[in-house]
SETOR-802421 format. One record per residue (C-alpha): residue number from 1; residue in three letters; chain; x, y, z. Coordinates in Angstrom, 1 decimal. Example, Ala and Ser with C-alpha at 12.3 -4.5 7.8 and 13.67 -1.06 7.14 Angstrom:
{1; Ala; A; {12.3; -4.5; 7.8}}
{2; Ser; A; {13.7; -1.1; 7.1}}
end
This chain:
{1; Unk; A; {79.9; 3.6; 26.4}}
{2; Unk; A; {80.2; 6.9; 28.4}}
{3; Unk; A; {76.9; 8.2; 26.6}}
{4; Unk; A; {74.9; 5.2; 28.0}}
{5; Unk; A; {76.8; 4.6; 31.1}}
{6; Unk; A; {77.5; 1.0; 30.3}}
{7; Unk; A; {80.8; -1.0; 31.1}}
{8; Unk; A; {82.6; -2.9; 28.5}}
{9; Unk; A; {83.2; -6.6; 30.2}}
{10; Unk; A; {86.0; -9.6; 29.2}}
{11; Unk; A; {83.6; -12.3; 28.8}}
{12; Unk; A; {84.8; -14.6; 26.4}}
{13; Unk; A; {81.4; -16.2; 25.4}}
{14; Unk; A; {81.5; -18.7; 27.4}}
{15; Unk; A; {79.2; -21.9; 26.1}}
{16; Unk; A; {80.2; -24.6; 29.2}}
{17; Unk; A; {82.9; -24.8; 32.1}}
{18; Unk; A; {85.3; -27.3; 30.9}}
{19; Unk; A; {86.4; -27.6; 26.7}}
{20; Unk; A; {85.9; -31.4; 27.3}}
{21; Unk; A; {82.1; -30.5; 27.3}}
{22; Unk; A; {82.1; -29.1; 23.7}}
{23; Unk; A; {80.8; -32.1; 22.5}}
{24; Unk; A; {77.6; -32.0; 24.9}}
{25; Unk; A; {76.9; -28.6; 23.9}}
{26; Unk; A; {76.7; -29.6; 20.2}}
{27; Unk; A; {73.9; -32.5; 21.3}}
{28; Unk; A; {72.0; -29.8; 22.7}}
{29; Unk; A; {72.0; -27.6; 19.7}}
{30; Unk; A; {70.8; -31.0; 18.0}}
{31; Unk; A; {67.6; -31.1; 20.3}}
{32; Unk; A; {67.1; -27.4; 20.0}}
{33; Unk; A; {67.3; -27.1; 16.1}}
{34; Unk; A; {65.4; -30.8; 16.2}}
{35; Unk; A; {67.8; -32.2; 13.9}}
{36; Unk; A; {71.2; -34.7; 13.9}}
{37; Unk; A; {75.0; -34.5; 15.0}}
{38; Unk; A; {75.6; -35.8; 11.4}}
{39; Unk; A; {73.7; -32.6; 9.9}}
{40; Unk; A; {74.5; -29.9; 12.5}}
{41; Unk; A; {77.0; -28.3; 10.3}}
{42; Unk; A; {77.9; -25.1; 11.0}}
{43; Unk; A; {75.6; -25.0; 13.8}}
{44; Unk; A; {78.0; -26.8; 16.2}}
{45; Unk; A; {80.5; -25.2; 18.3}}
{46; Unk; A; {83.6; -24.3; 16.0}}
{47; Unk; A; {86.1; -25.2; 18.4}}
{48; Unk; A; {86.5; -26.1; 22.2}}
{49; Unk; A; {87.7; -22.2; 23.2}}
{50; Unk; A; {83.9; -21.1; 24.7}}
{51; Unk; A; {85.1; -22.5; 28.4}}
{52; Unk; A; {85.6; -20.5; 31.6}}
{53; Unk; A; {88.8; -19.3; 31.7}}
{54; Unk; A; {91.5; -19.3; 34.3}}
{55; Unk; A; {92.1; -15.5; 35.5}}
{56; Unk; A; {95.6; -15.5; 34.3}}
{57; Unk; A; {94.9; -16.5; 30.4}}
{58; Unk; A; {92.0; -14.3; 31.1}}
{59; Unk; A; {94.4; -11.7; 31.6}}
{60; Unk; A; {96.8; -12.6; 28.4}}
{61; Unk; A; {93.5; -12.4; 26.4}}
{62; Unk; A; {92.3; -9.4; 27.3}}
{63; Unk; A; {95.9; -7.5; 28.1}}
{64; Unk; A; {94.5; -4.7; 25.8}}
{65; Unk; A; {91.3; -4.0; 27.5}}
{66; Unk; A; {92.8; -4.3; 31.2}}
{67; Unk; A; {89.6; -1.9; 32.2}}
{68; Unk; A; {87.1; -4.4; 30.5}}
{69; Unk; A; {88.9; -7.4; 32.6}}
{70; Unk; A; {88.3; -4.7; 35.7}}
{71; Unk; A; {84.8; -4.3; 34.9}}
{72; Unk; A; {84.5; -7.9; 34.7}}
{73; Unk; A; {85.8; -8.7; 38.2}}
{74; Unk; A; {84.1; -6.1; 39.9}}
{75; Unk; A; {80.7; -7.4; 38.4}}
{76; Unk; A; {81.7; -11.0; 39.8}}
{77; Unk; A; {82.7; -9.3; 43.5}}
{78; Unk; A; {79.3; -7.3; 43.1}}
{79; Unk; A; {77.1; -10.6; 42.9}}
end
């Protein structure tokens, strides 16, 4: 990342705010492949981990990329 002078961020792919809303985000992957929850396969979410985070498990997750989890605060300070 030096040669391009990008930052690595902790994101964790984050697909709503809350893991209660997983099963939204699946109906909306229904209306954008125009299909059904019953044949949405393995287009639906997988599990209800892509929510925002609190800092701490943000912190546990990412305790081997403390720099990334940096980067990733700094960004949020910078907006």
């Amino acid at each position: 990342m030096a040669q391009t002078g990008t930052r690595l961020l902790a994101t964790g792919d984050v697909r709503y705010h809350h893991p209660d809303r997983r099963r939204l985000a699946d109906v909306l992957t229904v209306i954008r492949l125009r299909t059904t929850v019953d044949a949405l396969g393995y287009a639906a979410e997988a599990n209800a981990k892509r929510h925002l985070k609190p800092a701490a498990e943000m912190a546990r997750l990412f305790a081997d990329h403390p720099k990334a989890l940096a980067n990733s605060l700094a960004a949020l300070e910078a907006s």
